[in-house]
C-alpha positions as CSV (number, residue, x, y, z in Angstrom):
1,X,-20.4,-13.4,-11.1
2,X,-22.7,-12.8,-7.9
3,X,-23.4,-10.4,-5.7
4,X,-22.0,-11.0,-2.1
5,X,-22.9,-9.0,1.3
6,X,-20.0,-8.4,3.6
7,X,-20.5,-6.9,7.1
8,X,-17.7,-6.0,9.3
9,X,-18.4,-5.3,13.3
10,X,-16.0,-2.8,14.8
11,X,-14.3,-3.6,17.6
12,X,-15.3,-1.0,20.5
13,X,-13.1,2.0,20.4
14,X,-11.6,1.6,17.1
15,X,-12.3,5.7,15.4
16,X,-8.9,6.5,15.1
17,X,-8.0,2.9,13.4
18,X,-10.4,3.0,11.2
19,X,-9.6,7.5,10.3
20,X,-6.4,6.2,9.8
21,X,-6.8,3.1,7.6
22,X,-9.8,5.0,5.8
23,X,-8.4,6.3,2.6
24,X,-6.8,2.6,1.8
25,X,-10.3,1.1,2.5
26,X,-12.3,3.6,0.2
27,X,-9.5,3.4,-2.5
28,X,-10.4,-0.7,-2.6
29,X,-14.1,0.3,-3.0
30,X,-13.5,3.0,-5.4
31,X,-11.5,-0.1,-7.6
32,X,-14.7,-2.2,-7.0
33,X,-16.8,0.8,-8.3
34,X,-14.6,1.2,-11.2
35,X,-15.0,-2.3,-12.5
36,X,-18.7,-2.2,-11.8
37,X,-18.6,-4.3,-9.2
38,X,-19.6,-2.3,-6.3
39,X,-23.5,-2.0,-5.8
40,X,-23.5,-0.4,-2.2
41,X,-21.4,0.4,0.6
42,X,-20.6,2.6,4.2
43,X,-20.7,2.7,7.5
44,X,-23.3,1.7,10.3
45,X,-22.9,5.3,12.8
46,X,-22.9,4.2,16.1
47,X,-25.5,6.8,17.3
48,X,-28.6,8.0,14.5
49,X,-26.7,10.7,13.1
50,X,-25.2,10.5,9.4
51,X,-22.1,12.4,11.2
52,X,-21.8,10.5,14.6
53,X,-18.2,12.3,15.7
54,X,-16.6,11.2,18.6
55,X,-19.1,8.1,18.6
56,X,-17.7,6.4,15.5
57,X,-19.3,3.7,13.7
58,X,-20.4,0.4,14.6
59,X,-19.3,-1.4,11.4
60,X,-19.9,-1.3,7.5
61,X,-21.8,-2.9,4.9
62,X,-20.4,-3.3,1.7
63,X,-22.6,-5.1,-1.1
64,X,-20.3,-5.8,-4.4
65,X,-19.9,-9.1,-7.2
66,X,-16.9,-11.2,-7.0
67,X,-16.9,-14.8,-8.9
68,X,-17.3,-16.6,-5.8
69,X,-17.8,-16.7,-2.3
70,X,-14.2,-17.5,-1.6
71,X,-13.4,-14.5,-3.9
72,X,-15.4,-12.3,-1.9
73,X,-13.9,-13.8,1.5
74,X,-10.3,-13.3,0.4
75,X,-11.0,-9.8,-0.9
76,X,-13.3,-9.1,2.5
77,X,-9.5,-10.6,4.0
78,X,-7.6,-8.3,2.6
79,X,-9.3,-4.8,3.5
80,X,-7.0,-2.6,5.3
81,X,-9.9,-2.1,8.0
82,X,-9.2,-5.6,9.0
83,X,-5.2,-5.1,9.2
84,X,-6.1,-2.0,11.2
85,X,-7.6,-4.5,14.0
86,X,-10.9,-2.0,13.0
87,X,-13.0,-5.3,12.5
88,X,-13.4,-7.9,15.1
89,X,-15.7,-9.8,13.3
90,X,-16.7,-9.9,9.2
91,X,-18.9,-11.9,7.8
92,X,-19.8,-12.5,4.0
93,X,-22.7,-14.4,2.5
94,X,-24.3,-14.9,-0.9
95,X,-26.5,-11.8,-2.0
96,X,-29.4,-12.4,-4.5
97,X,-30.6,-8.3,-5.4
98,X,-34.8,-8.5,-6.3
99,X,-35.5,-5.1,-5.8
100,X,-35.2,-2.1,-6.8
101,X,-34.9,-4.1,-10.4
């Protein structure tokens, strides 16, 4: 198992898609957290506020271990934020953690 970072980019506009698809995107995490998987994930707000509002979000991070990067590409796939047209873009890469330790 290794970590892997996955960044999606919201496409412009997209607050109510990604309100509506939320609670299916956090119930994926909360499986990830469950299996100890998950080391890190939320939004990027769109303005520097924790509680942008109306100005939504520009994306997410998430930060989690999967058995390979294909794993982590078909899971990153499969989030409901990406059948929600939320994401335009996601990327995932290889994650090696050095600190904290």
């Amino acid at each position: 198992m290794m970590l892997y970072v996955i960044v999606g980019d919201d496409r412009p506009d997209s607050l109510a898609e990604r309100l509506a698809a939320r609670p299916a995107h956090v119930e994926r995490l909360k499986a990830l957290l469950n299996e100890g998987r998950l080391l890190l994930a939320g939004p990027f707000p769109s303005i520097d506020s924790a509680d942008p509002g109306p100005a939504g979000f520009s994306g997410s991070l998430i930060v989690a271990e999967f058995a390979s990067l294909e794993a982590a590409q078909a899971w990153a796939d499969a989030d409901p934020y990406v059948a929600a047209q939320v994401y335009e873009k996601v990327t995932v890469k290889p994650f090696k953690k050095v600190l904290p330790a």
